[in-house]
N, C-alpha and C positions, 0 to 999 in steps of 0.2 A: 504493500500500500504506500501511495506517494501523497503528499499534501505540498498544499501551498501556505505559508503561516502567514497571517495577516491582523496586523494590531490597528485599534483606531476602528472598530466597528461598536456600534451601530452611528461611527460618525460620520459627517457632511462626505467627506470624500471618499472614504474606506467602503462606505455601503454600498457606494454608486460603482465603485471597481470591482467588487467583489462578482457583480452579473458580469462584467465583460471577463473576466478570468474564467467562470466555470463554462462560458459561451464557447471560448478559447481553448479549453484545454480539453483531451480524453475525457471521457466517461467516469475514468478511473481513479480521477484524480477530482479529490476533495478543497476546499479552502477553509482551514483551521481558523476558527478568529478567537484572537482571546477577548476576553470581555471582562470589564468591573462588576463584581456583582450587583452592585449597586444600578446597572443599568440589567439585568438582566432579561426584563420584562421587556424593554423595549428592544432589545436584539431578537427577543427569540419573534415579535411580532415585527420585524424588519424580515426576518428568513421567512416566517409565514407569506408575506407581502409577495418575495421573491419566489418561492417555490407555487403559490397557489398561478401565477402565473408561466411557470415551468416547473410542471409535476415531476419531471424527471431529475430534477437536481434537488428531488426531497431530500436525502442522506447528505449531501454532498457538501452542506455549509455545517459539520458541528461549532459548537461553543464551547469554549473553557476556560473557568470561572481562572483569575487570575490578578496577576498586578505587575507591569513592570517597573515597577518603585524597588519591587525587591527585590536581591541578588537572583533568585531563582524562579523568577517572574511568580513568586506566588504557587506555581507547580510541585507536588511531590514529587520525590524521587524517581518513581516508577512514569508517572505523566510527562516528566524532564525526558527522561531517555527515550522514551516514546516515540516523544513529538521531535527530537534532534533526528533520530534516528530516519521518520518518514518525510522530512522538512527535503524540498527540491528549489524553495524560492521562499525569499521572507519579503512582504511589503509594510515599513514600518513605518505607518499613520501616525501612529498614539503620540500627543503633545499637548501641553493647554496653548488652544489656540484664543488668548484674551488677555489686551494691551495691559489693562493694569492687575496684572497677575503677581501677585508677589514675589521677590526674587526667591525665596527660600521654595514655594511649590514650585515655582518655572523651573529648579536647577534639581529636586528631587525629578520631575517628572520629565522635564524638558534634554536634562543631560544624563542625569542618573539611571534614569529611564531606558536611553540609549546605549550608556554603555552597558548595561546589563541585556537589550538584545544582541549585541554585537559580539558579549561574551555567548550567547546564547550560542547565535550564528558559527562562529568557529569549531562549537561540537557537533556542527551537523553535516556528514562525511556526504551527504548526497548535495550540498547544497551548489545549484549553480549558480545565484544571485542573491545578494543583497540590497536591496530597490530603496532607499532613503528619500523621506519627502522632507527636503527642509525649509529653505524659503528666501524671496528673493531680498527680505529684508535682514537678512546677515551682514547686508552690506551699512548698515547703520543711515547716518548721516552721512555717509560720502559723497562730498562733494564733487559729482561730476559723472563719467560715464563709468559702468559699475558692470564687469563686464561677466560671463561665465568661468573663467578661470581665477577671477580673484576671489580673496576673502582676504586674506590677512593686512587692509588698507590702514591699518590704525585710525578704527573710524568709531566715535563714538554712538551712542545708541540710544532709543528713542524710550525704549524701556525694557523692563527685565526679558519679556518673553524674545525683542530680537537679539537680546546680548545670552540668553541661553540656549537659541537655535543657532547660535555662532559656535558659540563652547561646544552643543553635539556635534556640527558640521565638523569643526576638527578633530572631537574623536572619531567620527567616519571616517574621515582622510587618514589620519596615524594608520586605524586596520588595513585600510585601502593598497598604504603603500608596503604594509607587512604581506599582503599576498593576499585578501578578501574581496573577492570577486564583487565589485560595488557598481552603482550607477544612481546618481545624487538628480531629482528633481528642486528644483526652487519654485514653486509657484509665484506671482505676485498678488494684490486683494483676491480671492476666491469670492467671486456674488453668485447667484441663481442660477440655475439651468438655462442657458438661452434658449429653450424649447419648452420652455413651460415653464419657466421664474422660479420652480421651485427653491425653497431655500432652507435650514436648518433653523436660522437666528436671524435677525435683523443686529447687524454693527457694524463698525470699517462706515463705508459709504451708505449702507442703510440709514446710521442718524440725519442725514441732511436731506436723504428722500423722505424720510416720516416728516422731518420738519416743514417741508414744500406741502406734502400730500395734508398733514394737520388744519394750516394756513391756507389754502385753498388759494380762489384768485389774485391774491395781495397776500405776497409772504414778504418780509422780514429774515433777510440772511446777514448774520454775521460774518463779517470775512476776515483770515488772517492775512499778512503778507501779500505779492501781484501773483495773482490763482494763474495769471496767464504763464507765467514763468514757472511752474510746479505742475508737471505729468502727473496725472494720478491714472495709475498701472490695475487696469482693472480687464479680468477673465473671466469668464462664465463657467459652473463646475464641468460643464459636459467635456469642453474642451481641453481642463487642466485631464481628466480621469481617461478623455481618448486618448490623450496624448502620452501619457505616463503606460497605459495597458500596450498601446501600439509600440512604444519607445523600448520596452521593459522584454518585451519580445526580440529585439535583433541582437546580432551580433556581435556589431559595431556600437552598441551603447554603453556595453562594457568600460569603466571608467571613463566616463565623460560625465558633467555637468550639464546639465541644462533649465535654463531659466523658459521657464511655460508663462508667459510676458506677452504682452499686448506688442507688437512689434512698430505700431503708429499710436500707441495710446492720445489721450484727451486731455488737456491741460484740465486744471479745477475749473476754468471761468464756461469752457465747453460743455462742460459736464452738467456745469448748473441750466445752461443754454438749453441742453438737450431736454432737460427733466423736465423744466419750465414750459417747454414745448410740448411735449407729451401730455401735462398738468392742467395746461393751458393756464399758468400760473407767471403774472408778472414778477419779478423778485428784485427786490429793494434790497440791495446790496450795504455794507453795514461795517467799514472798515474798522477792526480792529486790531492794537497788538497781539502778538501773541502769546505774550507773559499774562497780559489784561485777561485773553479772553479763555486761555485755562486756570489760570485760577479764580478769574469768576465761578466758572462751572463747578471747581473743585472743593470753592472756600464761600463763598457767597449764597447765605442761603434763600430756597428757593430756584435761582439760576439754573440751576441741572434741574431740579421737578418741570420748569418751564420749556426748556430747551431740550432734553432728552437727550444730549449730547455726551457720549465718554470724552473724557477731558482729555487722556491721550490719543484718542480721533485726531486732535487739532493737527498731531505733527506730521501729519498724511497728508497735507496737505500746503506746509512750506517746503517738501521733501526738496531737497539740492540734487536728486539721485537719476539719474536716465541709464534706464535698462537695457543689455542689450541682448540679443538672442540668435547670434550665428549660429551655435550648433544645433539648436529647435529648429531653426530656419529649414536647416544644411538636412537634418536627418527625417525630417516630415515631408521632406518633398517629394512629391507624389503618392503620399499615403488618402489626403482630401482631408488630414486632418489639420488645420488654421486657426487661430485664434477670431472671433468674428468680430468686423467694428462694434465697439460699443452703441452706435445710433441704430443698430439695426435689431439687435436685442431688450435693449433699454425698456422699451411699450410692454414686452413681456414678465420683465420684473416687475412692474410698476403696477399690471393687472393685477399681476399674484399679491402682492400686500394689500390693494385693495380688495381680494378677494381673503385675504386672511392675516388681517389684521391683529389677532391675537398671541402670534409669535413673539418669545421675548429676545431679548441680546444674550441671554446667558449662552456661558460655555458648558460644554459636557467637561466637567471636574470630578 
C-alpha cells in the first residue's frame, strides 16, 4: 500500500488539492491527511462532500488524529512507522495562516511544525517528494524586485507569521541541500475560487471589500501611502492548487522554487477601481498615515468595531515588494494553467460574500 501524506486538511488549500491528487493518481493509492482533533468533524464532513460526489474514492482519503507541534507529529509508535513506511509524497499545508498570530504559536506551529515533518520525511524510504507551501511573503519588506531564488535579503518583516514562514523556508532549504528531494511553492494573497468565489475566511483583501460592500453607494476609504505605487499580488485558490498539483507532478520541479504570483498584478488604487465598479460604489478616498491608521484600528476604541479592518492588513498595502515569477512562467507553459487577471474574476468573489455573508476572518488554529 502506497499513500500520499498531506497536512493542512480540512484547510482553504489542502482540501481543494486533495481531489486533484486522488483524480491523479492509481486507484491504489490513498491520500493520508493528518488532522487536529479538534477539527475532526469538519474533515470527516469535507471527505463526505468529496466522496458522495466520487463514490469510488470512498477509502481512499483516511484521517489521522495528530499534531505537528510535536516531535512525533502526535503518532504512536506503530502509526509513525506505518505511515513513513507507505509515504510516496508528503504535501505540507499545515501553518497558521493569520497576520497577527503570535510569534511564540507562528514558531511552534509555523517552524516547529516543519521541522518535525521534515524529520518525518527523511524516514520514509519510499519517498519521492517533499512538496512545501511556503509563501511569497518570506521576502519581508524588501525593497524592490523579490525574485524566486532569493530569500536571504536581510529584509525585515511585517509580522511574526512572515518572519516564521522565512525560518521554515530555511529549514527546507538546509534538508534540500543535504539530499531531500524538495520543491518549494510560495503562493502570494490566496482569495476565492475564481469559479465560484468560494472562500474559507474573509481577511488579506477581504476587509476592504466588506468595507465597500457595508457602505454601499458612498463609501469612505481610508488610504495608506500612493496605492498607485504598491502591487497588491493577488491569486485565486483554483489557480494556486492547479498549479502546485500540475507542478508537483514533473520532473523538472525537483528543487526549484516557484512563486504562484499574479504575473501583471493591480496596484491598490486598481483594485479599489475595480470593486467600486463591480459595487457600483463611489469611494471617497481618505489619506492617511500609516503609523495613524494602524494604531487607530489597534488602540483606538471602537475604530476596528467600525472598520473591520486587521490592523496588520494595513502593511499589504505600502508593500515596496514586486514579485516575480520566471520559473511558474517557464514550467506552466503549455499546461493552460495561468494565473487569471484579477478584473475578470473579481464579480465572482464579490457575489459569493454577498451570497454568504456570515463567514468570519478566523484562522483554523
Amino acid at each position: 500500500m502506497t499513500t500520499i501524506f498531506l497536512t493542512g486538511f480540512p484547510g482553504f488549500l489542502g482540501s481543494e488539492l486533495v481531489e486533484r491528487l486522488l483524480a491523479r493518481y492509481a486507484a491504489d493509492v490513498t491520500v493520508t491527511c493528518l488532522i487536529q482533533s479538534k477539527f475532526r468533524d469538519q474533515a470527516a464532513q469535507r471527505v463526505d462532500k468529496i466522496t458522495s460526489a466520487h463514490p469510488d474514492w470512498k477509502n481512499r482519503i483516511p484521517l489521522i488524529e495528530g499534531d505537528i507541534t510535536q516531535p512525533d507529529l502526535g503518532l504512536d509508535a506503530a502509526q509513525l512507522a506505518a505511515l513513513q513506511q507507505e509515504t510516496i509524497e508528503i504535501f505540507h499545508f499545515a501553518a497558521v495562516y493569520a497576520l497577527g498570530v503570535s510569534r511564540e504559536m507562528a514558531m511552534r506551529v509555523n517552524v516547529d511544525g516543519t521541522r518535525h515533518m521534515l524529520r518525518f520525511a527523511e524516514q520514509c524510504p519510499q519517498l519521492h517528494r517533499f512538496q512545501y507551501v511556503s509563501t511569497c511573503y518570506v521576502s519581508g519588506r524588501h525593497d524592490g524586485t523579490f525574485s524566486e531564488n532569493d530569500l536571504k535579503n536581510g529584509q525585515h518583516f511585517n509580522n511574526y507569521y512572515e518572519e516564521t514562514k522565512y525560518w521554515a523556508e530555511l529549514e527546507v532549504r538546509q534538508h534540500m541541500q543535504k539530499g531531500l528531494p524538495v520543491t518549494i511553492y510560495r503562493p502570494a494573497i490566496v482569495v476565492g475560487d475564481s469559479q465560484t468565489g468560494e472562500t474559507q475566511k474573509y481577511d488579506g483583501p477581504y476587509y476592504i471589500f466588506q468595507l465597500i460592500l457595508r457602505q454601499g453607494k458612498q463609501t469612505l476609504m481610508p488610504v495608506v501611502g500612493d496605492l498607485t505605487q504598491c502591487k497588491v499580488n493577488l491569486v485565486p485558490r483554483d489557480f494556486v492548487t492547479d498549479a502546485i498539483d500540475y507542478l508537483s507532478a514533473q520532473k523538472h520541479s525537483l528543487g526549484q522554487t516557484y512563486h504562484l504570483s499574479d504575473p501583471n498584478p493591480l496596484n491598490g488604487d486598481e483594485i479599489l477601481d475595480t470593486v467600486a465598479a463591480i459595487t457600483d460604489s463611489n469611494i471617497w478616498r481618505i489619506p492617511l498615515p500609516g503609523w495613524l491608521a494602524k494604531g487607530s484600528l489597534a488602540y483606538v476604541p471602537g475604530v476596528h468595531a467600525l472598520l473591520r479592518i486587521e490592523p496588520a492588513a494595513i502593511d499589504y498595502f505600502t508593500l515596496p515588494t514586486h514579485y516575480t515569477c520566471e520559473n511558474t512562467l517557464r514550467d506552466l507553459a503549455g499546461s493552460g494553467i495561468a494565473c487569471p487577471p484579477f478584473a475578470e474574476y473579481a464579480p465572482t468573489l464579490i457575489e459569493f460574500m454577498r451570497q454568504n455573508p456570515s463567514i468570519s476572518s478566523e484562522a483554523m488554529v
